[in-house]
N, C-alpha and C positions, 0 to 999 in steps of 0.2 A: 913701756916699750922704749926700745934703745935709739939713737939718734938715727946709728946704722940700719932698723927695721922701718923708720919712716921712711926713709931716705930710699927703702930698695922698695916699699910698695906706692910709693909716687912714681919713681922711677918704671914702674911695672904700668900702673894706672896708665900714664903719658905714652908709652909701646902701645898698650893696646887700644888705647883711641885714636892714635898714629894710624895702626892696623886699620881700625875698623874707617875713620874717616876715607883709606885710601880706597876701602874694598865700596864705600857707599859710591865713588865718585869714579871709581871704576864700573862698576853696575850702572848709576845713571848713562856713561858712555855707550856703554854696550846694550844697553836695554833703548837709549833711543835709535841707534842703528838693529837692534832684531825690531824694535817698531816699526820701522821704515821697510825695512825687506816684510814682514807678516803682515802690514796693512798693504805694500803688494799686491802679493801674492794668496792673502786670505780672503782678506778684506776687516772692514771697521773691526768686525768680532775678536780680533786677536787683540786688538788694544787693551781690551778687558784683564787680558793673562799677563800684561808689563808689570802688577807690580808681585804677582808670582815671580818670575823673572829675577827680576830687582832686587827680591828680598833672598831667593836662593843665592843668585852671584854676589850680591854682598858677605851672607854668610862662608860661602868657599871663601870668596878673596878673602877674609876674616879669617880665616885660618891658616889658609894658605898651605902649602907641601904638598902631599900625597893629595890627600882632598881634590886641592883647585886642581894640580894634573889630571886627577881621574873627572874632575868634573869641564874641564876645558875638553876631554875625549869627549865626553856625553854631550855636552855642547855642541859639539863639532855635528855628532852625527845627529843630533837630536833635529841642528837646522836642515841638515837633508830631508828629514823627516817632514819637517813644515814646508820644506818646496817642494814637498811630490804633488803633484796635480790630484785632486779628489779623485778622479778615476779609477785612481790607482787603488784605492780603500774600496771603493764602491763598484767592481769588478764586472759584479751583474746585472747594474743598472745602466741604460741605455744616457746618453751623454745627453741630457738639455730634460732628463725625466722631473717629474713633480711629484713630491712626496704627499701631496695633498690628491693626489690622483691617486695614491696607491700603487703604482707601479713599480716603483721602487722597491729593493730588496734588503733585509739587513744582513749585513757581509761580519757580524761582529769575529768568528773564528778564522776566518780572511785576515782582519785586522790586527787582531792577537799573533795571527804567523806572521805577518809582516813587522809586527813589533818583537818579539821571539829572534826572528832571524836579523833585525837589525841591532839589540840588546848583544847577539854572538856576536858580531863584530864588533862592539864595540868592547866586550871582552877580550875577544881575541888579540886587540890593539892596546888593551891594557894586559896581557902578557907579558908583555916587555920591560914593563917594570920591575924592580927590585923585587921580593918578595915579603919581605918588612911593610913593603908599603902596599901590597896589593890590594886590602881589603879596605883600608882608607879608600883606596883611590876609587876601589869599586860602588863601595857605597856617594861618593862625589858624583862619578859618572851617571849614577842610577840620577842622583840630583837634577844634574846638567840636564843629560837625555830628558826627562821629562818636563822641566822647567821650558824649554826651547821647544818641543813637539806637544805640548799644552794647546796651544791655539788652532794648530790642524786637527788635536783630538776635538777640540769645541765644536766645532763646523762637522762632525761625524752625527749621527747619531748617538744614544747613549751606550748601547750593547757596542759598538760600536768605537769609540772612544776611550770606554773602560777596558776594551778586550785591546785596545794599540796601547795603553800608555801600562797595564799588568802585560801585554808582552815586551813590553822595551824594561819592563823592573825583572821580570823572568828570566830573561834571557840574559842579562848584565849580570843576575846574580847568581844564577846558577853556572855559568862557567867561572866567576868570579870564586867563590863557593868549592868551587872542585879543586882551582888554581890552591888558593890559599891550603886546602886539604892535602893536595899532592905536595906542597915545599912543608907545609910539619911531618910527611912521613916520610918525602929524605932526608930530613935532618937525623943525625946521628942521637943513640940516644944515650940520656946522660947518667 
């Protein structure tokens, strides 16, 4: 091995532990403020999902580009997702009900559309990017979105939780999915 090939994969090594030390101490930042808003607004149970969190937004910031943009979207809307008041998931359940009572309903295809319809907008918001980069960033986004709406899926029931966090992966991919489809068949062909 040449002097010049040690020299470029040290020089590589040192980039990417640059990268990644930046992405870990960017994620502890932003994983202890979603801890602080999720134990909020959830409660204790969200602490649980910090190093899901942590270990996604390390890996975006680890890469960084497409990725972290589309997962900075999903992020975005992922925490709207974690401040909507349970109610809002649990539709047809009377406000102060007991699930130990039975009274309680499970709303999981409620769940599913709310995650669906908020997966399209976070599509639709990644639009706007390039088209080289849309499917990076959609797959980030799908990251983000789910990493950050983790702890309100927790606090759901199961059918429940499963049915918000496959519609927030559904809905980010399939417009994602169609976007990327539609720029290869304008492309002129070669």
């Amino acid at each position: 091995m040449t002097a010049y090939e040690l020299s470029s994969r040290a020089a590589r090594r040192a980039y990417e532990g640059a990268r990644l030390r930046r992405g870990l101490l960017r994620a502890a930042s932003l994983g202890a403020l979603f801890g602080a808003v999720a134990l909020a607004s959830i409660g204790r149970g969200a602490l649980a999902w910090l190093p899901v969190f942590a270990g996604v937004w390390t890996l975006l910031e680890w890469r960084g580009g497409a990725l972290l943009r589309g997962g900075r979207v999903g992020a975005l809307v992922g925490a709207l997702v974690a401040l909507m008041p349970m109610s809002v998931f649990m539709s047809c359940c009377r406000i102060g009900c007991s699930m130990a009572a039975g009274v309680c309903c499970n709303t999981s295809r409620a769940c599913a559309a709310i995650g669906a319809l908020v997966g399209l907008g976070v599509a639709a918001l990644l639009a706007r990017l390039p088209a080289r980069d849309r499917s990076r960033a959609t797959f980030g986004a799908a990251l983000g979105v789910v990493a950050t709406a983790l702890p309100r899926c927790a606090g759901l029931m199961v059918g429940e939780g499963a049915g918000l966090v496959l519609g927030l992966v559904a809905g980010t991919a399939a417009v994602g999915v169609v976007g990327v489809v539609v720029d290869r068949l304008r492309q002129p062909a070669a």
